[in-house]
C-alpha positions in Angstrom: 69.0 3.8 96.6 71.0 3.1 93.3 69.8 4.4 90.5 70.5 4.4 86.2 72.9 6.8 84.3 71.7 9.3 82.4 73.3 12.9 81.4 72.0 16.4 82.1 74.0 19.7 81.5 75.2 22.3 84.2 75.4 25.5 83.2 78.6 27.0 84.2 80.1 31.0 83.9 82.1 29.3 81.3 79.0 28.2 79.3 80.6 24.7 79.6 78.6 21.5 80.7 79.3 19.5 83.8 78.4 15.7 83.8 75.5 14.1 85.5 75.4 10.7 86.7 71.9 9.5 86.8 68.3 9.8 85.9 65.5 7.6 87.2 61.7 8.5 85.9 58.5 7.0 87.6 55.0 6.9 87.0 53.4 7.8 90.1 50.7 5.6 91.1 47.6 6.7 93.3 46.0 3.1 95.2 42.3 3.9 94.8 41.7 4.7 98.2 43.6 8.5 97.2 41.4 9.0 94.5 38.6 12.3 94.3 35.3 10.7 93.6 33.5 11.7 90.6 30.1 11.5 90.3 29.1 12.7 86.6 28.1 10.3 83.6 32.0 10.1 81.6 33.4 6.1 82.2 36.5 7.2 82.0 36.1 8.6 85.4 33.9 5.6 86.7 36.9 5.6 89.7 37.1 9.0 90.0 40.5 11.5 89.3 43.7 10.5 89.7 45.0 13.1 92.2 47.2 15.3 91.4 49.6 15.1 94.0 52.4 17.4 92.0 52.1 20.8 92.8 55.1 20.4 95.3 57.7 18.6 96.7 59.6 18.1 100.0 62.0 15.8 101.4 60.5 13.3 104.1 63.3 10.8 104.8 65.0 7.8 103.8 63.7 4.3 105.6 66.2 1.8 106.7 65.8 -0.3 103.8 66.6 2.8 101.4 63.2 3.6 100.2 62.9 7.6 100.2 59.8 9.5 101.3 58.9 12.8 100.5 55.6 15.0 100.9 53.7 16.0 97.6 51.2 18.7 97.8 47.8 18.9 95.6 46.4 22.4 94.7 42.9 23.3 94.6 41.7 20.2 92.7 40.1 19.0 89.6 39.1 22.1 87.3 38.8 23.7 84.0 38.0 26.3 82.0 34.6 27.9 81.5 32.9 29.2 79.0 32.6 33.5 78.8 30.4 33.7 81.5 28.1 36.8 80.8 26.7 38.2 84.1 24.5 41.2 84.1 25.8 42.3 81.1 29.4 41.9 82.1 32.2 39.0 81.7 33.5 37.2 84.8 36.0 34.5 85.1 35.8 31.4 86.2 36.3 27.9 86.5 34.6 24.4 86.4 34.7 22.4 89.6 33.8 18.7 89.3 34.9 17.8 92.6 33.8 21.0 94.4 33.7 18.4 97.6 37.5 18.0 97.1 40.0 18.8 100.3 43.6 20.1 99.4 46.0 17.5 100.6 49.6 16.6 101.8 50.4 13.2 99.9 53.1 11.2 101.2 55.1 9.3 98.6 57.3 6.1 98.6 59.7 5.8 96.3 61.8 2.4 95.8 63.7 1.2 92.8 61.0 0.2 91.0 58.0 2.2 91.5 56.7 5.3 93.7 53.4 5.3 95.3 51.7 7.3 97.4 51.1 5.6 100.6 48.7 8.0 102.7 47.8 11.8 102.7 47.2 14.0 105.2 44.2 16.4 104.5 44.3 20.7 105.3 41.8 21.9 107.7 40.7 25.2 109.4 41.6 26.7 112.3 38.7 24.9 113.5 39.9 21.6 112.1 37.1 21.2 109.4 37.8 20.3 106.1 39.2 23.4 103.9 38.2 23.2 100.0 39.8 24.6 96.7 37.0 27.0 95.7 37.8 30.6 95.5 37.2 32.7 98.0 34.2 35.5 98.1 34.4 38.2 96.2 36.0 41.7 97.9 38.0 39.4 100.6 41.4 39.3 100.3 43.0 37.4 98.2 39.6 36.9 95.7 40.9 36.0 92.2 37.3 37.3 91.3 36.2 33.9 89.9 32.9 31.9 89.6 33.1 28.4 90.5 30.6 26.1 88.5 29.8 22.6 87.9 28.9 21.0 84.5 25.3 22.4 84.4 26.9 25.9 84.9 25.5 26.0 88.6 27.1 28.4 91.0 29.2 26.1 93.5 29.4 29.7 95.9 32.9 30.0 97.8 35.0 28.5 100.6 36.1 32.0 102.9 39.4 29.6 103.7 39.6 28.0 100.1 43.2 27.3 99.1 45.4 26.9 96.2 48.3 25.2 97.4 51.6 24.8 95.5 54.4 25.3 97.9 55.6 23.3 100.6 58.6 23.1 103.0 58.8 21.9 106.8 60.4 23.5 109.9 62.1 22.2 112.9 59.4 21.6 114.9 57.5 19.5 112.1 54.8 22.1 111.1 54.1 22.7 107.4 54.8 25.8 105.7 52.5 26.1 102.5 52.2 28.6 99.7 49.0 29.5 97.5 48.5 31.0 94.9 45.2 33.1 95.9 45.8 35.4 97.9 48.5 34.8 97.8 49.1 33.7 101.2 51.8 31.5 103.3 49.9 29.5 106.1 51.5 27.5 108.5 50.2 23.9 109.3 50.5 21.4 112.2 51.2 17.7 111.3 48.3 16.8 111.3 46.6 19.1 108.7 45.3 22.0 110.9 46.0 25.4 109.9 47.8 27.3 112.6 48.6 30.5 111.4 47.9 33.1 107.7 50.1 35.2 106.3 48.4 37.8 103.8 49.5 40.9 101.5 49.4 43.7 104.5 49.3 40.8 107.3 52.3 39.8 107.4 53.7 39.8 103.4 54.2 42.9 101.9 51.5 44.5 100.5 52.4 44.7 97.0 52.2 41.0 96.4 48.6 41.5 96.0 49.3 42.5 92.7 49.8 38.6 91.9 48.5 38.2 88.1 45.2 35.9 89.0 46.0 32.9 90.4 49.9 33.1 89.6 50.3 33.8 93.6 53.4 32.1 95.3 54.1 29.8 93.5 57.1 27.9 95.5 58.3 27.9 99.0 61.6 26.5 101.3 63.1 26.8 104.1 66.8 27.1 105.1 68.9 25.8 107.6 68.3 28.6 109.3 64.6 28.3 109.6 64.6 31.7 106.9 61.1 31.0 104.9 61.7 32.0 100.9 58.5 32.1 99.1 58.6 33.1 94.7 55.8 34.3 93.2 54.6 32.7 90.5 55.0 35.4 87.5 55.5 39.2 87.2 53.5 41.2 89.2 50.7 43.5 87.7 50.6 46.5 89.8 47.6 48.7 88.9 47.0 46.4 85.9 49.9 47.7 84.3 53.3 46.1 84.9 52.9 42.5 84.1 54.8 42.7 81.0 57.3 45.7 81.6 58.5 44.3 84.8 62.0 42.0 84.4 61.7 40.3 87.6 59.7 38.0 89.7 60.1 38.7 93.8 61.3 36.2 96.5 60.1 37.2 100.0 62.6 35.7 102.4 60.6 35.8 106.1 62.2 35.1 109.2 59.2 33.0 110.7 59.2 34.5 114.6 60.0 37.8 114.1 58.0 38.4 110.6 61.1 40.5 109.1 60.5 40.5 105.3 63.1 41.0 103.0 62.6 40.8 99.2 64.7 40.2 95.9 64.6 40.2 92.6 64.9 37.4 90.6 65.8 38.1 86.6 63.4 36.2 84.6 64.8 35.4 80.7 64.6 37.5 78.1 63.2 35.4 75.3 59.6 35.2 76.3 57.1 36.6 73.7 55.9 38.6 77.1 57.2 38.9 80.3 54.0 37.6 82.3 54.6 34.2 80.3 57.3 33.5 82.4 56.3 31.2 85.5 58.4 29.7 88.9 57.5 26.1 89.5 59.1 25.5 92.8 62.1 26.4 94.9 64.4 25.2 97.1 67.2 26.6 99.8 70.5 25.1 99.1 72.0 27.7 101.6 71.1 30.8 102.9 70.3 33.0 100.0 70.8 30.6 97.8 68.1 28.6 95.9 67.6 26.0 93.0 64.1 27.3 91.3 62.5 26.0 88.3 61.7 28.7 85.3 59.2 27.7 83.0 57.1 29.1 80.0 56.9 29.7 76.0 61.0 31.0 75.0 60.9 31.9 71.2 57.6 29.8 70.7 58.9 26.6 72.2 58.3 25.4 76.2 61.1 25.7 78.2 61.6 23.9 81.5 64.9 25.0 83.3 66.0 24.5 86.7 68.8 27.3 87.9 70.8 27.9 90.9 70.2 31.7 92.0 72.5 33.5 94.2 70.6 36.4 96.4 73.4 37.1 98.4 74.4 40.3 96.7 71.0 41.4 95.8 69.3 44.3 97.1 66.8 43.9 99.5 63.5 46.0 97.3 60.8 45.5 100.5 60.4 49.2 100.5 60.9 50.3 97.2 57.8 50.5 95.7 56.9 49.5 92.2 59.6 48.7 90.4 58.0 46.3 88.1 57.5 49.4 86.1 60.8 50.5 85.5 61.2 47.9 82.9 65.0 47.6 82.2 65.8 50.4 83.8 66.6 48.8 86.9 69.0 50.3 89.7 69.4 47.3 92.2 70.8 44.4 91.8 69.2 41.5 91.0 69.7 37.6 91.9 72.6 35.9 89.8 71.4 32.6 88.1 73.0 29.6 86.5 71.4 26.9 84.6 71.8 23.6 86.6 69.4 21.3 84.2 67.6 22.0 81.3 65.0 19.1 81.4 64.0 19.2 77.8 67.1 18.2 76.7 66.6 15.0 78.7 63.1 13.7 77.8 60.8 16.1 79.9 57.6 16.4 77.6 55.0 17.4 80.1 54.4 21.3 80.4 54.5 21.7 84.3 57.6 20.7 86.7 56.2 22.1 89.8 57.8 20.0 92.5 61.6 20.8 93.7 63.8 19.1 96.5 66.9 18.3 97.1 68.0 14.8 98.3 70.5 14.7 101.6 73.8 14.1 99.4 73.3 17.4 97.9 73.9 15.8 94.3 70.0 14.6 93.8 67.4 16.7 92.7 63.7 15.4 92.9 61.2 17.3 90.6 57.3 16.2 89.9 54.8 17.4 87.4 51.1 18.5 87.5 49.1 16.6 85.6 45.8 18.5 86.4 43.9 15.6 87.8 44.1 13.8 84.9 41.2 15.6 83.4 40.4 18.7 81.3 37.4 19.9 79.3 36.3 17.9 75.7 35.0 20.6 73.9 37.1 24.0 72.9 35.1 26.4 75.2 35.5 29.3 73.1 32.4 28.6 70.5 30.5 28.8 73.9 29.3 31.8 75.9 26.7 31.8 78.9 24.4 34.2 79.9 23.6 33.7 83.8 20.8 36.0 84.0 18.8 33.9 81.2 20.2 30.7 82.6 21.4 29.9 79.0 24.2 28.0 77.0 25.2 29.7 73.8 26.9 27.8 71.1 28.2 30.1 68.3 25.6 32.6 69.6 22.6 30.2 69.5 21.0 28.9 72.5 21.8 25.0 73.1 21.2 22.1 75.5 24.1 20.6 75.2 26.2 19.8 78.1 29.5 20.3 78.6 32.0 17.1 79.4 35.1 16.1 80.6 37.8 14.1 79.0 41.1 12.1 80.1 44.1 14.2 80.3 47.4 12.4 78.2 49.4 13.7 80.8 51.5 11.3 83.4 52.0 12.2 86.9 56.2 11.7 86.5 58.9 11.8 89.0 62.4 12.5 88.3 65.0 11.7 90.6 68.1 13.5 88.5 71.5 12.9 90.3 74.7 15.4 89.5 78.3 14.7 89.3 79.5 17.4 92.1 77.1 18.5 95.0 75.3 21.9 94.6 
């Protein structure tokens, strides 16, 4: 598939810049028939939300005719922010759902030198093979981010005991799915045709101390190498005993050999210009080798969003699986961590949407693929925070006065984008 120049900036020891050699965007279009039905009174949803499929990205294959396929992952579905929610006296998170109906699903997208479309999808299911959804799961279960889901009306929607957050994906070599969420956070493993086959959980098969995942910042990306080595990054800094979020230096990526369940874990150095440390966030990763990854790094760097995509080296890193909490050692660190380089700074080339969560690499080893989440198109018209409800009186408060006023949604500017970004030398 040919493609336009363009030029991006690797990030050599040197501090010199390497030349790309090309840069193609795309709008990704959803056909109807991949759209989540909507059934509230806004027109601007009359056909339902454009589904986000942009929480990750693998690499399919390329047709005969040069078209390329890849898979593209959707996370929990359309939601937004709630009011303070005021329950028994006490505030509890939460989030609207206003597709609570909606099934987390593997998009397939087709990508040609004009446009790229998603062609089919392939929803997640049970062990049981019914339909999964993206509500939270009950509280005191593993993996409970301790959330309310609500509709409009501020009606409990309850919870889905396998609900899912997707937003990592890779594939093995016998065609299953590996996926990420950012729940539990667990790693499940999927047959081709949806079906969830196996669970990996903090204690179950990850270590334990991942369940100190800041809410809903789980795992964030996952790959898999040429060895069939599963690497999964959590999203942000972990908060062990609600304490470390912000003196911890690191994010950790579990690399998992998938048949024996041997865990090892590194360190990956987050930057050091973020107002706090739990602002920094992994989009996605991807193997390049063993113990080597490309990974996106994203957040708020001296008041100004950054989107970065780095190379990381692990093969010198120490393996921290048994080492308890050192998120709380700060800079104080005695291990050694990953060593990054920056590969593309998308900023500097036009990116102007806040999340790159997709990552793949195309089979020349020159052409990285990335995606955005564009949140379903939707998010919430009013500012919530004039708002407060009180469950046990079944009332809206708006600047502490009671009110019928329903909440509503609005169209999110956002595009669903692809980037296909070709460099000069492979990776």
């Amino acid at each position: 598939m040919k493609t336009k120049l363009a030029l991006l900036s690797l990030f050599v020891s040197t501090l010199t810049f390497s030349e790309v050699v090309n840069l193609k965007k795309f709008d990704i279009e959803v056909p109807s028939q991949f759209m989540v039905p909507y059934s509230g009174d806004e027109s601007e949803f009359k056909d339902g939300f454009k589904t986000g499929f942009g929480s990750a990205l693998a690499f399919k294959n390329i047709n005969s005719d040069g078209t390329i396929e890849f898979y593209a992952l959707t996370d929990r579905g359309p939601n937004a922010d709630i009011p303070k929610y005021l329950k028994d006296g006490k505030s509890v998170p939460g989030k609207f759902f206003p597709a609570p109906n909606f099934t987390p699903s593997i998009g397939i997208l087709k990508v040609d030198d004009k446009k790229a479309e998603i062609i089919d999808k392939i929803e997640l299911k049970d062990s049981t093979g019914k339909n999964i959804t993206g509500l939270p799961l009950p509280l005191n279960r593993i993996g409970s981010t301790g959330e309310v889901a609500l509709d409009l009306n501020m009606n409990s929607l309850g919870y889905d005991i396998n609900g899912l957050d997707p937003e990592g994906i890779a594939i093995d070599k016998d065609g299953n799915f590996w996926i990420s969420d950012e729940y539990g956070p667990f790693i499940i493993k999927v047959d081709k045709n949806g079906k969830i086959l196996e669970k990996l959980e903090p204690g179950n098969g990850l270590p334990e101390i991942v369940k100190y995942r800041i809410p809903n910042r789980g795992i964030e990306g996952l790959t898999i190498d040429k060895n069939g080595n599963i690497y999964a990054a959590v999203q942000s800094t972990l908060n062990v005993d609600g304490k470390t979020k912000d003196t911890a230096i690191f994010t950790r990526v579990l690399k998992i050999d998938p048949d024996t369940k041997e865990v090892k874990t590194f360190a990956y150095p987050i930057d050091k210009n973020y107002k706090s440390n739990s602002a920094a966030k992994i989009g996605d990763i991807y193997a390049v080798d063993e113990n080597k990854l490309l990974i996106i790094e994203q957040g708020k760097q001296k008041g100004k969003m950054e989107n970065l995509i780095y190379l990381v080296d692990f093969s010198k890193a120490d393996d921290i699986t048994t080492l308890g909490n050192l998120e709380s050692k700060g800079n104080d660190l005695k291990i050694k961590l990953g060593e990054k380089k920056l590969v593309v700074d998308l900023r500097k080339h036009g990116w102007d949407t806040e999340k790159a969560e997709g990552l793949t690499l195309l089979p020349d080893n020159k052409t990285i693929a990335i995606i955005n989440d564009n949140d379903f198109g939707m998010a919430i018209s009013e500012d919530v925070s004039p708002y407060h409800y009180n469950e046990n009186e079944k009332q809206l408060y708006l600047n502490n006065k009671a009110t019928n006023q329903k909440l509503t949604l609005k169209k999110n500017t956002e595009t669903s984008q692809l980037w296909l970004v070709t460099l000069k030398e492979e990776i």
